[in-house]
C-alpha positions, 0 to 999 in steps of 0.5 A: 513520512505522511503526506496528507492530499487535500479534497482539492488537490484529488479534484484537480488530480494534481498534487501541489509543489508543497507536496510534491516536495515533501513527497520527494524528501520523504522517498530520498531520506526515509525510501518511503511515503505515504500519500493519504487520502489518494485511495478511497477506504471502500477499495482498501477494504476490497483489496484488505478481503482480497488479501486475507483470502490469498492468505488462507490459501497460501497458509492452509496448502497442502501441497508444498509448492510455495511462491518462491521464496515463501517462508511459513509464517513469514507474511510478506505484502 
C-alpha cells in the first residue's frame, strides 16, 4: 500500500487522520507502507551511492568474514 503525503501535510509535519488511517490499514493487512513523498530524492540518491559501495565491498572480500548470516549472492537491504 502507498500512501501519497501531500506538500502540505510535510509543511505542518503531520500526517492527516485520512492518512494515518490508511497507513494503519495498510501495516495491519499488508505489514507494510510506503509513505511517499517523506524523504527527499536527493538524499535517496546519497543513501542508494552509499548502499552500492557497501556492496562491492561486501562482494568483492577477500576474506570469508561475512556478516552473520550473508549468503553470496543473496542481497539483503
Amino acid at each position: 500500500m502507498k500512501v501519497t503525503v501531500s506538500t502540505e501535510e510535510l509543511v505542518d509535519h503531520k500526517i492527516s487522520e485520512d492518512h494515518l488511517q490508511q497507513a494503519v490499514d495498510s501495516i495491519h493487512n499488508d505489514g507494510y507502507v510506503v509513505l511517499e513523498n517523506v524523504v527527499p530524492h536527493h538524499k535517496l540518491d546519497i543513501l542508494r551511492q552509499k548502499m552500492l559501495e557497501d556492496l562491492q565491498t561486501l562482494v568483492s572480500a577477500k576474506e570469508k568474514v561475512m556478516p552473520i548470516n550473508f549468503v553470496k549472492g543473496h542481497i539483503q537491504q
